[in-house]
N, C-alpha and C positions, 0 to 999 in steps of 0.2 A: 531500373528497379524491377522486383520481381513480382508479376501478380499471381492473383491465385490461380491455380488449378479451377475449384470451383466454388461458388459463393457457400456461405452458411449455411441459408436453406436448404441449399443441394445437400450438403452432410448431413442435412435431420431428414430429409424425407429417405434419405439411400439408409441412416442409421432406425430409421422406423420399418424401413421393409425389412431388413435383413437382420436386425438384430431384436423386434417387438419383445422378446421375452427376457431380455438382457438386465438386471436390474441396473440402475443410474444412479439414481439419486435415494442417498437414505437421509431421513426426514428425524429428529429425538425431538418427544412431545413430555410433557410433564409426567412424572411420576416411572421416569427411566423406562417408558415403551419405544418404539421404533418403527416408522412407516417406510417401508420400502416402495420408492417407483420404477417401474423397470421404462424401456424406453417406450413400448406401444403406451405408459398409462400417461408418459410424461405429455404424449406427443396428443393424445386423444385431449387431454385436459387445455394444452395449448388451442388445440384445433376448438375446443368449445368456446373456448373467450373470444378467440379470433374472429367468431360470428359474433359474437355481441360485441366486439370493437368495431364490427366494422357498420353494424346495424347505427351502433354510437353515433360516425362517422357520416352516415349518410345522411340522418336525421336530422345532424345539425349542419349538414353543406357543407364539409370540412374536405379541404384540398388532399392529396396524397401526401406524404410525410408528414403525417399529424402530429403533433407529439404526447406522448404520452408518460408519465411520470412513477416513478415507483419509490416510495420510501420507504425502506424498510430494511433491517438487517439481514443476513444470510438466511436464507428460505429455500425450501423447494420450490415454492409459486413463484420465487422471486426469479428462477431460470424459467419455466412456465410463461410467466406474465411477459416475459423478453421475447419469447419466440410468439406468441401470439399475439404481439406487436407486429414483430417482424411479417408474418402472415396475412397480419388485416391492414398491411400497407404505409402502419405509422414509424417513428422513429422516437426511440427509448429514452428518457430523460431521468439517472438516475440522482436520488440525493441522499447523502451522505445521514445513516439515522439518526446523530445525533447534533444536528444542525439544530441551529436557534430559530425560534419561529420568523427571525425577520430575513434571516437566508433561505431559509423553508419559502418567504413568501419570494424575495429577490430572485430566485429560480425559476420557479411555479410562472410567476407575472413574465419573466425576461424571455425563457422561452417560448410564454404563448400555450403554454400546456391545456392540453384539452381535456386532461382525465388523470387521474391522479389512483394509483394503486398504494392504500395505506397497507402496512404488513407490520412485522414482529418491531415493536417498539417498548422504550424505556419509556421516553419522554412526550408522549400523543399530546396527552394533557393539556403541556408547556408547547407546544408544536401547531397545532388546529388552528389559533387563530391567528397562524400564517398563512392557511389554505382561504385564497381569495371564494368569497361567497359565491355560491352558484355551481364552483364547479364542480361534475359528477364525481365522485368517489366509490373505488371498489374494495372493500376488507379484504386482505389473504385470511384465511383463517385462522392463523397464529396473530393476528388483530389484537391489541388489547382490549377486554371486555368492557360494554358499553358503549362503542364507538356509535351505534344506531346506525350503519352504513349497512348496502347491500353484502351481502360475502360473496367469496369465490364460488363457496360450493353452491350455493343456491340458484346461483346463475349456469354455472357449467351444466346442473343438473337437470335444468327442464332448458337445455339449447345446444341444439343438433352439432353433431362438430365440422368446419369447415371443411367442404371437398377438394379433390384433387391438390396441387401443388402448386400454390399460386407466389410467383418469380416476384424478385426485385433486379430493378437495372442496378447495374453494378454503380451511376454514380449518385443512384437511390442516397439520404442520408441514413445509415441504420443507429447511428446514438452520438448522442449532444451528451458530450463529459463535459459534467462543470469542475474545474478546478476545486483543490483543496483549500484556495487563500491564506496561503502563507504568506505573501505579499501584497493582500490588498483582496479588492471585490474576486469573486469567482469568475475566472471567463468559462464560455461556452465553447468544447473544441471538440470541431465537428469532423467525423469520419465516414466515409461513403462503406456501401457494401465490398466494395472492390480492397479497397484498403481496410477496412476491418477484418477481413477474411484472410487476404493477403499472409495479414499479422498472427493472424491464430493459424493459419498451418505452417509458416516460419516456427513459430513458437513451438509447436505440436513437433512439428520434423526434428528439434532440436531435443526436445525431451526424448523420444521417444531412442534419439543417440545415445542419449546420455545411462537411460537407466534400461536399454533393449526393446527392440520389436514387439516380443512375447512375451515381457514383462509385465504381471499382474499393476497397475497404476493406481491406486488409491491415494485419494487426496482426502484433505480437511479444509475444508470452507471457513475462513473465519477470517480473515483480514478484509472488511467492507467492501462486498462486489460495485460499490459506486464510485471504489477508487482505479487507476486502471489496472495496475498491481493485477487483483485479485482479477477481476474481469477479461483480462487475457490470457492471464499464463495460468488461470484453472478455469474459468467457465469456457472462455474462447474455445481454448486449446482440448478442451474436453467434448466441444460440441464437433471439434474436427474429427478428434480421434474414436469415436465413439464404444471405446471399449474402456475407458476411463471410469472407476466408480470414486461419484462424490459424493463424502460424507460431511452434515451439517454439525454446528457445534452448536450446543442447546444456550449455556449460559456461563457468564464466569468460572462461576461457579463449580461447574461441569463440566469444566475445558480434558483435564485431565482425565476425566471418564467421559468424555467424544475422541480423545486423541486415542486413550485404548481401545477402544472399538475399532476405530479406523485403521491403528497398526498402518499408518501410510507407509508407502514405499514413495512418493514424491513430498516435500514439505517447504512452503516457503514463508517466510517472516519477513519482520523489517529489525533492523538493528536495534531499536531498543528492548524489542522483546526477545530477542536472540541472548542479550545482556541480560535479562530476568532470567531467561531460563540457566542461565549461567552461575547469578547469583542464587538461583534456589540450590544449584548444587551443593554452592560454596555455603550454603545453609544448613545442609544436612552434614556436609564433611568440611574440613577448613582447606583454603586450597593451597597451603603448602603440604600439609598430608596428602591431598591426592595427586600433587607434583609427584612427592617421592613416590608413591607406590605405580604410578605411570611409570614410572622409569625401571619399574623392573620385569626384568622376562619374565614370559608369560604370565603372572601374576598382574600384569599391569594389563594384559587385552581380556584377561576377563572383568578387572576392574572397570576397567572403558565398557564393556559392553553393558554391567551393570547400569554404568553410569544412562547407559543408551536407552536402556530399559525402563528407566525411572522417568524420564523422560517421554517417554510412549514413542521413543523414535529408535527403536531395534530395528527396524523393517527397510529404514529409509536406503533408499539407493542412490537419491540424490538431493543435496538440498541448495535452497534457495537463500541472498539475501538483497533487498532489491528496496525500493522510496527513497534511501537516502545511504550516505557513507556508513559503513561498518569497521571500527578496529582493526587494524592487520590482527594486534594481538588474539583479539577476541576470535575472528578464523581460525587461525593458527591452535587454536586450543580445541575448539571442536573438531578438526583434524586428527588432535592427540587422540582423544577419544573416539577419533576411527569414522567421523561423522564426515562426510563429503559435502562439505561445506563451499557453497561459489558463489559469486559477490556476480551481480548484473547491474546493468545502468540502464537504464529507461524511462519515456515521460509520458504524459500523459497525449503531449501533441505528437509522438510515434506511436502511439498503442503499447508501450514498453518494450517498443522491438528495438534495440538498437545495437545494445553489447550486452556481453558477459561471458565470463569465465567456463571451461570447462574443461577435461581430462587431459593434460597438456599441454593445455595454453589458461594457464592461471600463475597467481600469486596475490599472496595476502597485498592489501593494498592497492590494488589494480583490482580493474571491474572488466578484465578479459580484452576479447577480438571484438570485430563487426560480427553479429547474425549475418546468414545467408542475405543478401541482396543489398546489404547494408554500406553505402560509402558514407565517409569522415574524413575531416580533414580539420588542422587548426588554421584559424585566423592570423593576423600579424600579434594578435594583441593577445594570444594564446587561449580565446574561445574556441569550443566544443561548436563545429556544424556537421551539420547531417543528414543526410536523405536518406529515408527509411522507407520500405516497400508498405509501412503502417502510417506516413505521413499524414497530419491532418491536410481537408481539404481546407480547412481557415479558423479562425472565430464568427463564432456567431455576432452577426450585427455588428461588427467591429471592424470594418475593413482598415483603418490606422493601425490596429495591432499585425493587420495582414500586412503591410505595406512593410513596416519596419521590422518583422520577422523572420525575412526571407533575405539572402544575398541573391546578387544579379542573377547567378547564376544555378537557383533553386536549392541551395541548402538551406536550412533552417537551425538559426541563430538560436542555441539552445539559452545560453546566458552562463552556462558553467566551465569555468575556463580548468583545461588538462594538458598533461604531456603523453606520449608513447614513448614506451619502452624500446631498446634493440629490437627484440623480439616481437615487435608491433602492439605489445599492450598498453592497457590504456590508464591512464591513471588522474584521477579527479583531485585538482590543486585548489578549487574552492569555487565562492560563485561569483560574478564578475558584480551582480548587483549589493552582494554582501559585504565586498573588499572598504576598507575606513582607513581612514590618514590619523593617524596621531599627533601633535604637536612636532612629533621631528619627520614630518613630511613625507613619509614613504607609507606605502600602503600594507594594509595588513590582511590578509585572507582568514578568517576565524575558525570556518571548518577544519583543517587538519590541526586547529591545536583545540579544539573542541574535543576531537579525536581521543585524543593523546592524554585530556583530562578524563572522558568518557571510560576510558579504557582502567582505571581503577576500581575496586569491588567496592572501597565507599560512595562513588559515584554515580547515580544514574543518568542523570540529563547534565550539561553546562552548557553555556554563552558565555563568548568571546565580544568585550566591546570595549571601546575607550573612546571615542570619536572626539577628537582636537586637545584630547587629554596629552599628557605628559608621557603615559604608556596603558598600555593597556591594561585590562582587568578582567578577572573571567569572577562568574557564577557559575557554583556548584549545587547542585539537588540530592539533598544525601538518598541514599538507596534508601526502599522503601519500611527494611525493618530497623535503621537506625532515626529515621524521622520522629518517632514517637518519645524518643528519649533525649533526643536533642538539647533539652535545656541542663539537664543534667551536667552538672561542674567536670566530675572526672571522663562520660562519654565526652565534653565537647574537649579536655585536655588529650584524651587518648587518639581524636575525630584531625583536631586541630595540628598536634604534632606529625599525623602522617599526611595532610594535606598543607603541612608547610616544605615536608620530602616531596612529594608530588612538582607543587609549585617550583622546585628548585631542580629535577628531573628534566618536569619539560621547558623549562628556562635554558636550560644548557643544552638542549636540542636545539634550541631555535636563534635566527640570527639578533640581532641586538636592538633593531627598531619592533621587532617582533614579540620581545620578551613583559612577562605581566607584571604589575606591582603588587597583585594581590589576588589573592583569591579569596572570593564571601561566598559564606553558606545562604543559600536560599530561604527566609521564613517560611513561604509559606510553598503546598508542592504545584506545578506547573502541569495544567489540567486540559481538556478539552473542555469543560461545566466554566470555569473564570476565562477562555480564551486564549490562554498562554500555550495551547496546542492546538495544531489542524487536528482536522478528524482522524487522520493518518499518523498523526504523533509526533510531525513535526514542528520544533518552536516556531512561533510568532514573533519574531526578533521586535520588530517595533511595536508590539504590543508589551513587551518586557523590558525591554527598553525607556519605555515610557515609565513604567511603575519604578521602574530603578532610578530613574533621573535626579528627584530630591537628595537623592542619601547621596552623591558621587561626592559633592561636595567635602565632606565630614569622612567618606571611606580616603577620599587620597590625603586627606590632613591628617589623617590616623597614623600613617607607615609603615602598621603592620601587613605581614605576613599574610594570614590569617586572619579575617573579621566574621561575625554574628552579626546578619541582616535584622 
């Protein structure tokens, strides 16, 4: 495997000499103003916590690798508070913002956490009394009002900033990712400095392929930096390259006026929102109209670039889609549109370094090559293993997870079973822990025909299940502007008849023990607030699973088609 060149650190102190006046990070505060940081302010404001971390630290006799916790959404403090971590010796504990206070507390307690940075939140409120008594707490300044906590500013401002350049050993812990619990508690997966760095200038080397050297890099921060997603392949990968400028997005609400501002020329998402931004097209224009007018010369590349426009993605030179499987179809269409769209595959125990796509070595469907340093191989039983130059160094507290996650011979047993193409790409056939028997005994993989439902405009979300049923059954989640009219007679006859075409589509794609007896529309919509999503957006199979249970009975006595949850 390949190490780094040079740790993290070393990027921000050679990116504070050489680049002080550069700006980094731009910050939108309410009432549509904008804080820019450049990199001396980033790095001065780091160096000032970094002495009151470590004063923290000494006070209370706390070991080297202290941990330290930050919840809060995408922030400027919240890069800030990372390196001034990094600096006063402890190692970063991020949690996901919109965590329930009883994973807010299972975190906070599991790690050990010494100190807790609250930042830009929804839910504080519903959240505090997860945070076990006693422990210190620092506000970011985008804090919601009345927390009664110290702030950032008031501390950086009467405290000296930390001198000179003070190292971590590479197999230093630099951050404790907790999982998103899609399947169960959160683990703790731990990355050394050697390996996190590793992974962010793999990642950096490769962007910087894709979209040029001396290409202008602007990104948008908005997919939760306490997933790894976001925290490698934009905070990592920016702290390497340090000529990256990253733009914050303020609020829902706002997303579209942050994304115009930012004009990225990098942009990455996860499949369902990649689908929204799709379906908003198909909102404003229907998308057999903008079929045909694609299809005509030149008429059709300035229609596309329109289309590119509206979207606040004119600029991009390269994009991303990466958490989970994406539609070939869905690719294939942002392509039409001119959009350079590439499917990656990565987890959280490689730092997202593992595969993906890029300028001739791609296709819809496939999640690309190895990254640099990257070997793979399949199992007998067609699991995905891997060693990645971003490998975690374990779980925390968990050495049974460590034991049975590794083969003899140091891959790491991802659980998602793939094949390779001729041309060595790779291609994700579903998860080995997902796969269910049906009453006619063979197994069913749900993801790729989740896919294939997914992949319709009345569609947003579905699950695939049927376990010891007859056959299977999928749930549909109507896209979010036909939800509200759902009950309505002729929407659900109009809703109904093209999700009985659908149903009958991917039936005839698929082999025979595979195929569903029905498709139901979801009551109610499938949320991160009721559980029925990670923080990341993806389903909770046994949590939907469960709420589905009663009705199975009365949906396969039914024999339609088509059922109303």
């Amino acid at each position: 495997m390949i190490g780094p060149r040079k740790l993290l650190l070393d990027h921000l102190y050679a990116h504070e000499k050489a680049q002080a006046g550069r700006v980094f990070l731009t910050q939108p505060l309410a009432g549509g103003t904008v804080v820019n940081h450049t990199w001396g302010q980033v790095m001065d404001q780091a160096r000032r916590m970094a002495t009151h971390l470590r004063g923290e630290f000494a006070a209370r006799g706390l070991a080297p690798g202290a941990r330290v916790a930050i919840l809060s959404k995408n922030c400027a403090q919240f890069i800030m508070a990372e390196i001034a971590i990094w600096m006063a010796g402890g190692t970063t504990v991020a949690i996901f913002p919109t965590e329930t206070a009883e994973t807010v507390n299972y975190v906070l307690t599991h790690s050990e956490a010494s100190l807790l940075f609250v930042g830009k939140l929804d839910g504080w409120a519903q959240q505090r009394p997860g945070v076990p008594a006693g422990l210190p707490c620092v506000a970011f300044d985008l804090a919601p009002a009345g927390h009664g906590l110290p702030t950032w500013s008031s501390i950086t401002q009467g405290t000296a900033p930390l001198a000179g350049e003070p190292a971590r050993a590479p197999q230093d812990l630099a951050v404790l990712m907790y999982t998103s619990g899609s399947t169960g508690t959160p683990k703790g997966v731990m990355h050394s400095f050697e390996r996190f760095s590793a992974a962010a200038e793999g990642i950096q080397a490769y962007l910087r392929s894709q979209i040029g050297q001396d290409a202008d890099c602007r990104v948008l921060s908005y997919l939760p930096l306490s997933h790894i997603f976001e925290r490698a392949w934009i905070e990592s990968a920016a702290l390497v390259d340090g000529r990256t400028h990253i733009f914050f997005a303020e609020a829902l609400d706002t997303f579209l006026a942050d994304l115009q501002r930012a004009r990225p020329t990098l942009f990455i998402s996860v499949p369902r929102l990649w689908l929204k931004f799709q379906q908003g097209v198909f909102a404003k224009m229907p998308a057999a109209k903008l079929d045909r007018l694609l299809k005509i010369p030149l008429l059709g590349r300035l229609v596309a670039r329109k289309v590119r426009a509206g979207l606040g993605l004119d600029q991009v030179l390269m994009a991303g889609s990466g958490s989970a499987p994406i539609p070939p179809d869905l690719i294939a269409w942002y392509r039409r549109i001119g959009l350079p769209l590439y499917e990656g595959y990565g987890m959280t125990e490689d730092c997202a370094y593992s595969f993906t796509s890029k300028e001739g070595h791609n296709a819809p469907g496939y999640v690309g090559v190895a990254l640099a340093g990257v070997q793979a191989k399949l199992s007998p039983e067609g699991e995905i293993l891997i060693k990645s130059p971003g490998q975690l160094v374990g779980y925390y507290k968990r050495p049974d997870l460590d034991a049975e996650s590794f083969t003899a011979d140091g891959f790491f047993r991802t659980g998602d079973l793939g094949a390779f193409n001729a041309q060595g790409l790779l291609q994700l056939t579903g998860r080995a822990k997902e796969l269910f028997k049906t009453a006619k005994g063979k197994y069913v993989a749900p993801a790729p025909i989740e896919n294939r439902l997914n992949a319709h405009p009345m569609v947003e979300l579905s699950l695939v299940s049927g376990v010891g049923q007859s056959m299977a059954f999928g749930v549909v989640l109507l896209h979010e502007t036909l939800r509200p009219r759902q009950h309505e007679p002729a929407l659900r006859a109009e809703v109904g008849a093209q999700l009985a075409q659908l149903l009958d589509r991917v039936n005839a794609s698929l082999a025979e023990h595979e195929r569903l007896q029905m498709l139901v529309v979801a009551r109610e919509p499938w949320s991160i607030e009721n559980g029925c999503l990670t923080p990341t957006m993806k389903i909770r199979r046994n949590r939907i699973e469960k709420l589905l249970q009663p009705e199975l009975e009365r949906w396969y006595a039914d024999r339609q088609k088509v059922l109303w949850q």
